[in-house]
N, CA, C and O atoms as CSV, one atom per row, in Angstrom:
chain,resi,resn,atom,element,x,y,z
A,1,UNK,N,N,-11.016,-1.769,12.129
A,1,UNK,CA,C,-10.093,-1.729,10.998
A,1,UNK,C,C,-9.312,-3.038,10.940
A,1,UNK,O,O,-9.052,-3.505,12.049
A,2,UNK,N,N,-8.809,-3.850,9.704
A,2,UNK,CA,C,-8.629,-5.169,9.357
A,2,UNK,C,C,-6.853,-4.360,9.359
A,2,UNK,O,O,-6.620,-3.339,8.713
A,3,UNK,N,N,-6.007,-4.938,10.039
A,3,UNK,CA,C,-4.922,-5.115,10.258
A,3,UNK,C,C,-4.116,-5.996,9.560
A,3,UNK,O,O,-4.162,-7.057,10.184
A,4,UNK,N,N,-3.301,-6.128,8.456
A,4,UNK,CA,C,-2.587,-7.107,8.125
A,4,UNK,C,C,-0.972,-6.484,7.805
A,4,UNK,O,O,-0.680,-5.326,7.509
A,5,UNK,N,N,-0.159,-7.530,7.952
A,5,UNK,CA,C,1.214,-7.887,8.025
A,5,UNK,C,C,1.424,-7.804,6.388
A,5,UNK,O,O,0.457,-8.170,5.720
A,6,UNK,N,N,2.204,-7.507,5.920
A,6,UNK,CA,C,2.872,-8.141,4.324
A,6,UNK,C,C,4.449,-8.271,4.646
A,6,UNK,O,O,4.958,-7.217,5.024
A,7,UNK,N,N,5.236,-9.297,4.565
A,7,UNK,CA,C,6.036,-9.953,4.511
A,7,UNK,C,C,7.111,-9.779,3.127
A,7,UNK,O,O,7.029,-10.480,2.118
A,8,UNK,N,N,8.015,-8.796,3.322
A,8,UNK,CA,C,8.315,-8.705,1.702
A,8,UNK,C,C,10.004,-9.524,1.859
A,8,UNK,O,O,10.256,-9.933,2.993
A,9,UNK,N,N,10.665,-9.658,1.202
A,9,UNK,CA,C,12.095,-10.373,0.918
A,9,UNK,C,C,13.240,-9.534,0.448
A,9,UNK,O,O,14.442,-9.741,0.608
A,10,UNK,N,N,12.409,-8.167,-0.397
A,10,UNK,CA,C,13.427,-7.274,-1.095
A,10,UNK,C,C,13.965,-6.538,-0.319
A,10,UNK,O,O,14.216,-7.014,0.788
A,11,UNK,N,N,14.355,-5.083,-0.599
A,11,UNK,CA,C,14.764,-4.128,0.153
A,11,UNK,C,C,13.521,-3.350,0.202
A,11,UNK,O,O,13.355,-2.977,1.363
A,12,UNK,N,N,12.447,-2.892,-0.676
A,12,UNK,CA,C,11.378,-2.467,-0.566
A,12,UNK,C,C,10.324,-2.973,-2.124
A,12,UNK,O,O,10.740,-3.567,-3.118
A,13,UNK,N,N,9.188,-2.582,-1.903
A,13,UNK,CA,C,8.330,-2.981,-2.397
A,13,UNK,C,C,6.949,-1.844,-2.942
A,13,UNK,O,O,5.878,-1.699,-2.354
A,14,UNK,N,N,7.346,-1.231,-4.074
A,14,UNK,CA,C,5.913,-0.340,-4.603
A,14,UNK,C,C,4.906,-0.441,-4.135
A,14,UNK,O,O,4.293,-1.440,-3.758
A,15,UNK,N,N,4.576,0.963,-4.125
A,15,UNK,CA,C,2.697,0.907,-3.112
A,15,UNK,C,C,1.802,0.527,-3.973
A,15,UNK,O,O,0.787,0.157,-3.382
A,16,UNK,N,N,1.691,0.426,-5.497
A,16,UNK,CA,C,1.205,-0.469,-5.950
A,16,UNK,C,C,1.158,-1.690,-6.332
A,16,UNK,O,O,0.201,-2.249,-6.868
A,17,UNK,N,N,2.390,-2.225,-6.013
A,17,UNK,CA,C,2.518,-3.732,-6.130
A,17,UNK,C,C,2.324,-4.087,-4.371
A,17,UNK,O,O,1.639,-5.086,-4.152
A,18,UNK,N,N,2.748,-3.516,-3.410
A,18,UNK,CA,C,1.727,-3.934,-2.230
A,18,UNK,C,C,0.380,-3.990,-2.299
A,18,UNK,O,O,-0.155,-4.870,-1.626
A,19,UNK,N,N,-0.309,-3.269,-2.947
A,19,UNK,CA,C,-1.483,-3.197,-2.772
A,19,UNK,C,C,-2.447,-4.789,-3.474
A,19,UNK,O,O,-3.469,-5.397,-3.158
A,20,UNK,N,N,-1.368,-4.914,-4.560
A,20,UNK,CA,C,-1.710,-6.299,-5.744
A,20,UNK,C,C,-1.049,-7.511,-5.197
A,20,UNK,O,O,-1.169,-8.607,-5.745
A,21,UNK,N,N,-0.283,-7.303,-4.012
A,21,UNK,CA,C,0.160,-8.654,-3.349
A,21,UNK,C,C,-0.585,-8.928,-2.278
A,21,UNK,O,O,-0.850,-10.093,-1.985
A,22,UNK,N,N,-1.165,-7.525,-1.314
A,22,UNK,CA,C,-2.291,-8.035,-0.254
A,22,UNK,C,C,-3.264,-8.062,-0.473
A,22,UNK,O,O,-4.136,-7.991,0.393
A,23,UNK,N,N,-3.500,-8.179,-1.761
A,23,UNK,CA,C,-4.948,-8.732,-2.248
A,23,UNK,C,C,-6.013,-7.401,-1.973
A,23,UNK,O,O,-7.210,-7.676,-2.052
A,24,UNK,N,N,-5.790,-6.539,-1.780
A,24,UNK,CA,C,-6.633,-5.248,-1.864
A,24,UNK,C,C,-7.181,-4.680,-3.442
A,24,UNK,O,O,-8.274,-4.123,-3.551
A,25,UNK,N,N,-6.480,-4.853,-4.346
A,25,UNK,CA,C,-6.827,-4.045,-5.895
A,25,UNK,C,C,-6.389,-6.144,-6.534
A,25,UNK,O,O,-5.822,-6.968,-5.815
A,26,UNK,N,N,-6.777,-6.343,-7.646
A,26,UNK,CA,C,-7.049,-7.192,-8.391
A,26,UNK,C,C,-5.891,-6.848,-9.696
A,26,UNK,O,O,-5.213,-7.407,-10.558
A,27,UNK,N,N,-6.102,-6.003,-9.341
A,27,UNK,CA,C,-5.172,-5.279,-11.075
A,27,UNK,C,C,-4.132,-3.406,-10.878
A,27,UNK,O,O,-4.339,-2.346,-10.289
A,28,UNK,N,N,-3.352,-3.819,-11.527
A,28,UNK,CA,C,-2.485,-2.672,-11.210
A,28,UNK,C,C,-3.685,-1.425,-11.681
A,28,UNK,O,O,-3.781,-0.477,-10.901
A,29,UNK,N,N,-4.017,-1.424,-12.143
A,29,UNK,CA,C,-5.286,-0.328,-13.010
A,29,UNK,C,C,-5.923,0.379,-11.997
A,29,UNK,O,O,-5.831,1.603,-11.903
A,30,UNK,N,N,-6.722,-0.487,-11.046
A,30,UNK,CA,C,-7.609,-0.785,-10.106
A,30,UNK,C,C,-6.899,0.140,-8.985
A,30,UNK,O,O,-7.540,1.033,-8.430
A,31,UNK,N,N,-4.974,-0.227,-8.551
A,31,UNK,CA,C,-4.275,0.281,-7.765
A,31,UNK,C,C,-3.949,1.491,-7.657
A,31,UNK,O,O,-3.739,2.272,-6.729
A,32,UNK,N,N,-3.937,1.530,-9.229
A,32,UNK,CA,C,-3.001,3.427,-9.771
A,32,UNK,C,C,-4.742,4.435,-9.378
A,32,UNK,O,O,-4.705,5.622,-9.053
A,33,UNK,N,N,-6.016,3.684,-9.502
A,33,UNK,CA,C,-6.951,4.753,-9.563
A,33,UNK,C,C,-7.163,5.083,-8.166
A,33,UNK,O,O,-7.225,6.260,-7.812
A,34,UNK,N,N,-7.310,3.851,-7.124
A,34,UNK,CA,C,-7.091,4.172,-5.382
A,34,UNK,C,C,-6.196,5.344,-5.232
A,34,UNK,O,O,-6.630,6.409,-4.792
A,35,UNK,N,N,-5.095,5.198,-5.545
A,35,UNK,CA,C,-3.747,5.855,-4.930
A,35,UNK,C,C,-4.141,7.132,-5.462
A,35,UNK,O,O,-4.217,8.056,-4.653
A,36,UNK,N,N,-4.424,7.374,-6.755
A,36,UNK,CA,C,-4.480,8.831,-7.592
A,36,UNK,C,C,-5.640,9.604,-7.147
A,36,UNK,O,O,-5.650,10.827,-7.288
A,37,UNK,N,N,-6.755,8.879,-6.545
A,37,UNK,CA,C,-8.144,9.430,-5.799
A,37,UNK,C,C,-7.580,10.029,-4.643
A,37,UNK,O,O,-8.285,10.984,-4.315
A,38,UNK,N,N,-6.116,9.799,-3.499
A,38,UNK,CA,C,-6.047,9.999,-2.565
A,38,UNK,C,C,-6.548,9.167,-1.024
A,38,UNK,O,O,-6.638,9.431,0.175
A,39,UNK,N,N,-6.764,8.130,-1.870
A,39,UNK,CA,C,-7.647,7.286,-0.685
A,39,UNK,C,C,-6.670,6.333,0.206
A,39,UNK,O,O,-7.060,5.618,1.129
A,40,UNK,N,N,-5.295,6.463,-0.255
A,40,UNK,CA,C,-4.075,6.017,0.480
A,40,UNK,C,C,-3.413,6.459,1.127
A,40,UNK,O,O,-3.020,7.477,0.558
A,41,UNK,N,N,-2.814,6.343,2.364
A,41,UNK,CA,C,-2.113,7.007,3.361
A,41,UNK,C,C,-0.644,6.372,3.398
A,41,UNK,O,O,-0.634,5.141,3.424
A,42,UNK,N,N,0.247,6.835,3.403
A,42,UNK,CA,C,2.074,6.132,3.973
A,42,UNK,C,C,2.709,6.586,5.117
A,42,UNK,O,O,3.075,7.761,5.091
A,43,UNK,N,N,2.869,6.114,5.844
A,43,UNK,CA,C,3.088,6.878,7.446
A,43,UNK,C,C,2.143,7.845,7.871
A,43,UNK,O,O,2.489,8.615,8.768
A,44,UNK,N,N,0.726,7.962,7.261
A,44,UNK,CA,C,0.294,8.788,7.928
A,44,UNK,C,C,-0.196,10.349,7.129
A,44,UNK,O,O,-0.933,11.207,7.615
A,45,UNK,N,N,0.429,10.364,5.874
A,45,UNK,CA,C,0.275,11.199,4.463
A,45,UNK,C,C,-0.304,10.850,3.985
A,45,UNK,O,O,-0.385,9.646,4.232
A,46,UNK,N,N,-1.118,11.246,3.072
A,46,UNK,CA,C,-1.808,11.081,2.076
A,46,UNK,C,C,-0.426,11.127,0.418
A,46,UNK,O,O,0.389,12.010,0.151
A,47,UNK,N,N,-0.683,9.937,-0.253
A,47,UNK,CA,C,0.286,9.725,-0.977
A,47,UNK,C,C,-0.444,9.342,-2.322
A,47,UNK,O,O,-1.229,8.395,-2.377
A,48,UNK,N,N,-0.073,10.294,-3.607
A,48,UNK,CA,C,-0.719,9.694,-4.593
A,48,UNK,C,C,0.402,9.159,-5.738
A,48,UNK,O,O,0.121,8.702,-6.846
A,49,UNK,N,N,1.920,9.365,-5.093
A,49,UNK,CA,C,2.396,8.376,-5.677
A,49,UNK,C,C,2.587,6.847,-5.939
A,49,UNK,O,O,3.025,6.293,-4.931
A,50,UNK,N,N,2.340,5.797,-7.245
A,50,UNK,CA,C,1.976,4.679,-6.888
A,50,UNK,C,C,3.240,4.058,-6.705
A,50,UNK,O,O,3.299,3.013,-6.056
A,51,UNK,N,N,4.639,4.763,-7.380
A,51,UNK,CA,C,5.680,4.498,-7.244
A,51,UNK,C,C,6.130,4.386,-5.814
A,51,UNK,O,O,7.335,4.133,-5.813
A,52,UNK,N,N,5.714,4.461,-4.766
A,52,UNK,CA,C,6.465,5.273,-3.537
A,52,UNK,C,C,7.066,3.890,-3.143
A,52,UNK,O,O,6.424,2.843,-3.225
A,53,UNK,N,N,8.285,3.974,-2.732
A,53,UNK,CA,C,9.013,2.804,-2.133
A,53,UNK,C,C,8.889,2.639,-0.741
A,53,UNK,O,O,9.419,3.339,0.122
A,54,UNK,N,N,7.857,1.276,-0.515
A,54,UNK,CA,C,7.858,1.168,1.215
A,54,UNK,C,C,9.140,0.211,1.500
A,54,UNK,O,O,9.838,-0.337,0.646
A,55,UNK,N,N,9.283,0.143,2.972
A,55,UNK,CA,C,9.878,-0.676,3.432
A,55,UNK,C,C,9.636,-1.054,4.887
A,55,UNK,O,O,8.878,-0.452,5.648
A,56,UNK,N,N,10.293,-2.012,5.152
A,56,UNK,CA,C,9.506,-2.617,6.508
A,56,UNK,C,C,9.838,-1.790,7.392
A,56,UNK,O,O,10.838,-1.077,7.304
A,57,UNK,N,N,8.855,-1.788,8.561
A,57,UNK,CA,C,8.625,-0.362,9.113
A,57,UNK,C,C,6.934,0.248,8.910
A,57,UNK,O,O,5.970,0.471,9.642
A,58,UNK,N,N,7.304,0.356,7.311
A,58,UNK,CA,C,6.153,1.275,6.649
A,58,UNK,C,C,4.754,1.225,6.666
A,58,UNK,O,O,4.209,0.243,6.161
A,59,UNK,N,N,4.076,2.129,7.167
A,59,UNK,CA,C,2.287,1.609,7.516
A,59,UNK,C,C,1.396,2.226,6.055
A,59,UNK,O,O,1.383,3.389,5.653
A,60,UNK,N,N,1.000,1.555,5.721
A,60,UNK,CA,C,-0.136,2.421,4.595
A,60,UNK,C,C,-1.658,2.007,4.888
A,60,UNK,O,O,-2.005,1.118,5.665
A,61,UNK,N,N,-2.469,2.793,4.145
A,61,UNK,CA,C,-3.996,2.858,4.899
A,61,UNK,C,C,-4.531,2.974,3.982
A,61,UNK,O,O,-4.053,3.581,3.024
A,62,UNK,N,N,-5.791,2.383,3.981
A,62,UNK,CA,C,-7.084,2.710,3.305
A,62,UNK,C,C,-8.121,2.620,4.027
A,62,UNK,O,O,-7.973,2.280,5.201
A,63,UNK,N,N,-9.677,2.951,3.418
A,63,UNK,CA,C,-11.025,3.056,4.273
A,63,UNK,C,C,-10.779,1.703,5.021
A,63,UNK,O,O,-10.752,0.738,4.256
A,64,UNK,N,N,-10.616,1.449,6.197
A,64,UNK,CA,C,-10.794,-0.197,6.675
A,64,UNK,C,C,-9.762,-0.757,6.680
A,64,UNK,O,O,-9.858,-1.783,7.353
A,65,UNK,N,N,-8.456,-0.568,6.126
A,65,UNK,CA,C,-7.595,-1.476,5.886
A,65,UNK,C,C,-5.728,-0.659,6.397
A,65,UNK,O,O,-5.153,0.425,6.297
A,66,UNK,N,N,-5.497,-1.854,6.864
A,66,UNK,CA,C,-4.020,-1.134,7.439
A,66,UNK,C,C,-3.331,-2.334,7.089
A,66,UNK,O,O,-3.663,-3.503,7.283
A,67,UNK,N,N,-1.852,-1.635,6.291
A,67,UNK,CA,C,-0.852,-2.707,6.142
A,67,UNK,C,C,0.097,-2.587,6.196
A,67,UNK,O,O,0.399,-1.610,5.510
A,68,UNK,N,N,1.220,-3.175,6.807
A,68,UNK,CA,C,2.097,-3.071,7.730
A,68,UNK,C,C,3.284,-3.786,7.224
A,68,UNK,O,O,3.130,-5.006,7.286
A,69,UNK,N,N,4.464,-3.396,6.723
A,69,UNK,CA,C,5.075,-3.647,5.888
A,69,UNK,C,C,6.497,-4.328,6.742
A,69,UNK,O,O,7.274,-3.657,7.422
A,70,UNK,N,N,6.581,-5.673,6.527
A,70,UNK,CA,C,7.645,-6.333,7.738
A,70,UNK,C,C,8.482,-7.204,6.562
A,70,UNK,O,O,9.431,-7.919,6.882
């Protein structure tokens, strides 16, 4: 599984705009259909909100992919 860091500045950062900043989805479109399939995890849940507010700390998942919200 490909491990990456995302680096945010705010107080938190949408699981679909994480997903369009670590380069995983291309297009918010692309993001909302991942998340709404269920194919995303947030600590460990399955989350089909695209709204969900991470913050550093926060782990989210897909097939292969872990990102780690610092």
């Amino acid at each position: 599984m490909q491990e990456q860091t995302v680096s945010i500045t705010t107080e938190y950062i949408k699981l679909e705009a994480l997903l369009k900043f670590a380069g995983i989805t291309d297009t918010g479109g692309e993001a909302k259909q991942i998340i709404q399939e269920g194919e995303v995890t947030v600590n460990g849940e399955v989350c089909t909100m695209r709204g969900k507010k991470l913050r550093p700390g926060d782990v989210a998942e897909l097939p292969g992919v872990r990102l780690v919200v610092a």
